[in-house]
C-alpha positions as CSV (number, residue, x, y, z in Angstrom):
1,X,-3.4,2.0,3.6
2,X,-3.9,-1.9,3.2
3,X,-0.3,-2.7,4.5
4,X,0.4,-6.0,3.6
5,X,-1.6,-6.4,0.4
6,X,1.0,-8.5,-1.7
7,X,1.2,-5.7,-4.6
8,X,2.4,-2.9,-2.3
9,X,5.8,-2.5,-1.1
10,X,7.6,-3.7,1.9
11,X,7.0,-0.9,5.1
12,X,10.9,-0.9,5.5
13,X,11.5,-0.1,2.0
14,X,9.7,3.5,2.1
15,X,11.6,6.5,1.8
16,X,10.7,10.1,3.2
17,X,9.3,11.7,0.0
18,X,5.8,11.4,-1.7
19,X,5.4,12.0,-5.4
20,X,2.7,13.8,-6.9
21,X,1.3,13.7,-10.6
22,X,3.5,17.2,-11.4
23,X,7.1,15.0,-10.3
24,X,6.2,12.0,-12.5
25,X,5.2,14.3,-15.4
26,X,9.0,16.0,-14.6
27,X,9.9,12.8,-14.8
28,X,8.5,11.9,-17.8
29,X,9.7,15.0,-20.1
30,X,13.4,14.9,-18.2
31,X,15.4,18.1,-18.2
32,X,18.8,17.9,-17.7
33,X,20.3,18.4,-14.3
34,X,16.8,19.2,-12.7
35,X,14.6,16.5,-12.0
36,X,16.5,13.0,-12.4
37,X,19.6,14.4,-10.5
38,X,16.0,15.5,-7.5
39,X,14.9,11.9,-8.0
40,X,18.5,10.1,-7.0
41,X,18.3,12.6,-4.3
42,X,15.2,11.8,-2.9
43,X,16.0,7.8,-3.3
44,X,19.2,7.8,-1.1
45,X,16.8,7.5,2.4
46,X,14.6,4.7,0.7
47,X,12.2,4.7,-2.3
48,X,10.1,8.1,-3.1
49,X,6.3,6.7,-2.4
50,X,3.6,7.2,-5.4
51,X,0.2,6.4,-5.1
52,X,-0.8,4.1,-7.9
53,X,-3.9,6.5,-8.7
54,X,-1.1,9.5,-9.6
55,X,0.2,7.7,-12.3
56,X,-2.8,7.4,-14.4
57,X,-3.0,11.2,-13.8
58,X,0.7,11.6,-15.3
59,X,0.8,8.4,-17.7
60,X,0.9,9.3,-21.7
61,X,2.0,7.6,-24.6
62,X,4.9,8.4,-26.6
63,X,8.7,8.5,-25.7
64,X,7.9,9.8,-22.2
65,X,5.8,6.6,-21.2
66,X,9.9,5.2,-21.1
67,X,11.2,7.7,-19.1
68,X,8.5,7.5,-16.7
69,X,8.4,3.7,-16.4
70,X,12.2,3.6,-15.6
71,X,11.4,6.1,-13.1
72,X,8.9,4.3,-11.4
73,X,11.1,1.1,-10.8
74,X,12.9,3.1,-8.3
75,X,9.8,3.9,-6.4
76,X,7.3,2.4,-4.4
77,X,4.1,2.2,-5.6
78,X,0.9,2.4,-3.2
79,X,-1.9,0.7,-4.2
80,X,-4.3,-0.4,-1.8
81,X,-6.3,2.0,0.2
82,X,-9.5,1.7,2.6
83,X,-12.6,2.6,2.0
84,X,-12.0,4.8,5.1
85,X,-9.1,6.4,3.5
86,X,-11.0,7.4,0.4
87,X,-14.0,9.3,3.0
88,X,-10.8,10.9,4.6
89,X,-10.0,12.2,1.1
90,X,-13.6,13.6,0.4
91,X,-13.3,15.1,3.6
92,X,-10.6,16.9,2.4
93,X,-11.6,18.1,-0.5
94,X,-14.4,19.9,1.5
95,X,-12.6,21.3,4.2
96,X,-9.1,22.6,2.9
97,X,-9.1,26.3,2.0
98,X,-7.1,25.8,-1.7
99,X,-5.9,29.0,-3.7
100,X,-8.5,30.9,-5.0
101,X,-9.6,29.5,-9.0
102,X,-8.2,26.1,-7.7
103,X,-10.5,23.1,-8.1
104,X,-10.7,20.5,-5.2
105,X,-8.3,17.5,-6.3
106,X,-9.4,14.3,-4.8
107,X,-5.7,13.2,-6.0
108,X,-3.6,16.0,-4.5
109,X,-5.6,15.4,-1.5
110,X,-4.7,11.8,-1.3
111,X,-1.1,12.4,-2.1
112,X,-1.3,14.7,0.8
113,X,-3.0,11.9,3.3
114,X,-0.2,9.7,1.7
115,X,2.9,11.9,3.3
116,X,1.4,12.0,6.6
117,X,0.6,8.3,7.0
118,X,3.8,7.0,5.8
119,X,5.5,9.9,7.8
120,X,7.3,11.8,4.9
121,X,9.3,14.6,5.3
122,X,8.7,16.0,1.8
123,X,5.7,16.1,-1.3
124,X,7.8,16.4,-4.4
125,X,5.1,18.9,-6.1
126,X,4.3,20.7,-9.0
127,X,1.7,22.6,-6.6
128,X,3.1,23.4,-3.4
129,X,0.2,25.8,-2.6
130,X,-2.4,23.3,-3.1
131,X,-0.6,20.0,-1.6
132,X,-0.2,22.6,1.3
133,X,-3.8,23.3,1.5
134,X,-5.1,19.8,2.1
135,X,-1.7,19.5,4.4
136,X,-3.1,21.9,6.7
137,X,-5.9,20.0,7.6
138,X,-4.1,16.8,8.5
139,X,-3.0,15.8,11.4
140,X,0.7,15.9,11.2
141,X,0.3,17.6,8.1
142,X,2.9,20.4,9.6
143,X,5.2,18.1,9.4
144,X,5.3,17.7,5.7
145,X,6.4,20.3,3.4
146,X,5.4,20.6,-0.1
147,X,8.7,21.0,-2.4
148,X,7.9,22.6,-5.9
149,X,9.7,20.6,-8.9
């Protein structure tokens, strides 16, 4: 990650869960006592992480654009990545063993990178199996565990 571009949050400010596109879509369409009560939760040890690229997999129109946008104030957004970062990615892609009839998903697989270099504890998920896959792979990666929403 480009730490210290001017549009990414504060180091300090992280907390020890990633969000994938399947949490902000839970987010979006809110169901009572499931995911908002998750999301406080996850934002007591800092602000859950999102990398900006997840949200245009999980952004539509319509009522639930609100819900997600009032979600997202209470997380940190990650923007910036090297071009480094994005190889790491592809590499991913091509070497993680995902569930059979599962498509390689250069934004799972960056969510994934995501937890481990901001040293996560958690990938709030939608996919646990495939966040798991490209997990594997990473150094550190063990470390993480993929937690289905």
């Amino acid at each position: 990650m480009n730490i210290g571009c001017p549009t990414c949050p504060d180091l300090s400010t992280l907390g020890d869960v990633v969000y994938d596109a399947g949490m902000l879509i839970a987010l979006a369409t809110p169901r009572p006592g499931l995911t908002t009560p998750r999301h406080r939760e996850f934002g007591l040890h800092g602000l859950p992480v999102v990398p900006a690229p997840v949200i245009a997999q999980a952004w539509r129109g319509g009522t639930s654009k609100a819900h997600l946008a009032r979600a997202l104030k209470d997380c940190a957004v990650i923007c910036c990545y090297t071009e480094a970062e994005w190889r790491r990615v592809g590499e991913l892609i091509g070497e993680a063993s995902l569930p059979s009839k599962k498509r390689p998903d250069p934004l799972d697989g960056l969510v994934a990178l995501t937890a481990t270099q901001v040293g996560a504890a958690a990938v709030a998920t939608s996919d646990p199996d495939d966040i798991q896959a490209y997990l594997d792979v990473l150094p550190g990666g063990h470390s993480v565990l993929p937690l289905r929403v």
